[in-house]
N, C-alpha and C positions, 0 to 999 in steps of 0.2 A: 477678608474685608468686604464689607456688604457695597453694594453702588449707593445707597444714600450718604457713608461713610465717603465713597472718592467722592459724591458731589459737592460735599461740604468741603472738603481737600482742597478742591478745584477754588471754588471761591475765596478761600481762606488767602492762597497763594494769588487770585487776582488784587484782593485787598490790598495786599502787602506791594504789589507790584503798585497800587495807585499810589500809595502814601511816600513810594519810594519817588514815585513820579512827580510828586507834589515836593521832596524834598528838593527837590532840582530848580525850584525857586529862588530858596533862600540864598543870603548873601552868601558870597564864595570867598573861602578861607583863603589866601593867596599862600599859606605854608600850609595846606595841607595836603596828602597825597593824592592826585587829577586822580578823580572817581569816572564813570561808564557816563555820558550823555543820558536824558532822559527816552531817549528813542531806544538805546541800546537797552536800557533795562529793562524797558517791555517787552522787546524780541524775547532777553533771557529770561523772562517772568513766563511769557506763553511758552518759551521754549520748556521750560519747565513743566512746566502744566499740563502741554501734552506729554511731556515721558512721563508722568507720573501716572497719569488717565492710561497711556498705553499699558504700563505698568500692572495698573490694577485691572483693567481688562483682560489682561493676558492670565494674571493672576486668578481671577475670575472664571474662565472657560477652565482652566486645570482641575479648581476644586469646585466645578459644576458641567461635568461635561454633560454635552445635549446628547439624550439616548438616541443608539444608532436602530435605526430600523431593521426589524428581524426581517428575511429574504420572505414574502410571500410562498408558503407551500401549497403543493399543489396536490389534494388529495387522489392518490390511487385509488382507480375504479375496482369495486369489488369483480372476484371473478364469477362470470355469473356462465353456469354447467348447461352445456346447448341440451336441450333434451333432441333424442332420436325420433326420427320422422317413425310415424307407429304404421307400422307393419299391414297393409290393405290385403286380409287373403285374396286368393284367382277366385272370378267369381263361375262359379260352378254351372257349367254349361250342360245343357240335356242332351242325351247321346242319340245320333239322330237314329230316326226309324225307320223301316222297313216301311216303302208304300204298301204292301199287305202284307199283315201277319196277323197270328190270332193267339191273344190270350185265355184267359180263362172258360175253360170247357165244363157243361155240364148234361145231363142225360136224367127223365125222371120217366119212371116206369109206374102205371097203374094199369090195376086189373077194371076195367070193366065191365066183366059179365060174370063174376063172382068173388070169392073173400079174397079181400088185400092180400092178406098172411097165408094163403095157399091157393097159389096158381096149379089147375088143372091142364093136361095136353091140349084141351079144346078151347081151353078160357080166351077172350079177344081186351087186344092190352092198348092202352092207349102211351104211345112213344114223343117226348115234345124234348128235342134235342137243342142247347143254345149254343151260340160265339160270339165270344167279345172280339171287338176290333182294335187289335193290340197295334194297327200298323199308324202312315201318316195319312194313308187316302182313305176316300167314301168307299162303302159297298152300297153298290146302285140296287135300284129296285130288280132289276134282272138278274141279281145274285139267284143260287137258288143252292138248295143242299137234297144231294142222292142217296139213296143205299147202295153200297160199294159189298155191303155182306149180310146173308140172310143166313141163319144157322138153324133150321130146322121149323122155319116158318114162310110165313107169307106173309109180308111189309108191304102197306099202298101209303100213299101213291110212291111210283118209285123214287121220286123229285118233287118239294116243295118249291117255289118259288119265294123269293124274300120279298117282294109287293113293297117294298119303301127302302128309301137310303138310311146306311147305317154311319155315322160320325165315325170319326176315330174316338173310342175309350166306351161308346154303347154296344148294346150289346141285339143280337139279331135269334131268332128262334122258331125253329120251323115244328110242326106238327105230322105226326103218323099215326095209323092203325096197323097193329099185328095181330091178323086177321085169326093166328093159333098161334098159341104161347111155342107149339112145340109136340111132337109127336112121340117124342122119348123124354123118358125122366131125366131130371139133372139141369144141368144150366145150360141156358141157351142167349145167345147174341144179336143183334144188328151193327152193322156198322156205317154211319154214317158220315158224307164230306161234304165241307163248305167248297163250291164252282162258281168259278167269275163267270160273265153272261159271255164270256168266249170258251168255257168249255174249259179251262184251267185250274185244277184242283188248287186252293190257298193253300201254300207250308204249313203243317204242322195241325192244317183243318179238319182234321180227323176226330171223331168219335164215336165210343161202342156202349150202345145201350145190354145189361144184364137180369138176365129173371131165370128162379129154378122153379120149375115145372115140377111136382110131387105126383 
């Protein structure tokens, strides 16, 4: 039963309560069976009316129930994969160095007082010896490099002086005359050393210049 249906219900049954109300007027049968007082039958008229209204309301919420609310869900966070803190190699540290030492050596031989390609016993040679400064410290100007070996000749001067500072990683080069290649055929030598200006031959400061004598 729809609610416009019980509204009309409702009214219909007030009607009937008026007119019954209005019968409570007319003259009174003195043989007839005492009826309810006018006051009484509107009690039972509204009392009506509301069971009936209760009725159909009740009736009403059964075959219309009010949707019940779904539970608010609550969406799970996705999982989210930590990435790994990335890997910082050691950073690569330089191996310390020797306050002197010498790297790269080298020795260059010419003839000059005759042909490149064939040195004579009497030829005179020009000797220019170098050293890199492999170490952490300067070589001062009072460096100076010796002849430690003469092999069948005469080297001047016996000692060059180094006349300037050498860095660490430059490189220093001193100059000779070999006054005769050599008095006997065959190969013949100098040997020369890098000396601090106290007199101390450098590790490793060694080098030998080579020429064969025909």
């Amino acid at each position: 039963m729809t609610k416009k249906s019980n509204i009309s219900l409702i009214i219909f049954i007030l009607i009937i309560a008026g007119i019954l109300s209005g019968c409570s007027n007319l003259p009174k049968n003195p043989t007839s069976t005492p009826t309810m007082s006018e006051e009484e039958m509107v009690k039972a008229a509204e009392g009506t009316a509301l069971a009936v209204f209760s009725m159909t309301q009740t009736q009403d919420a059964i075959l219309h129930p009010s949707a019940t609310p779904e539970p608010t869900s609550t969406p799970t966070p996705a999982f989210t994969a930590t990435n790994p803190a990335p890997v910082i190699p050691p950073t690569a540290t330089e191996p310390v160095r020797p306050y002197l030492s010498v790297g790269y050596k080298s020795c260059y031989v010419k003839n000059i007082s005759g042909d490149q390609d064939h040195i004579t016993p009497y030829d005179r040679l020009y000797l220019e010896v170098c050293f890199t400064n492999d170490g952490s410290g300067t070589w001062n100007q009072n460096y100076f490099a010796q002849v430690t070996r003469n092999d069948g000749g005469n080297t001047s001067p016996l000692s060059v002086t180094l006349g300037k500072n050498v860095a660490p990683n430059e490189k220093a080069c001193f100059s000779f005359n070999q006054n005769m290649a050599g008095y006997e055929l065959g190969q013949h030598y100098s040997t020369f050393a890098l000396t601090t200006d106290g007199g101390a031959i450098v590790g490793e400061g060694y080098v030998s210049c080579y020429w064969t004598v025909y």
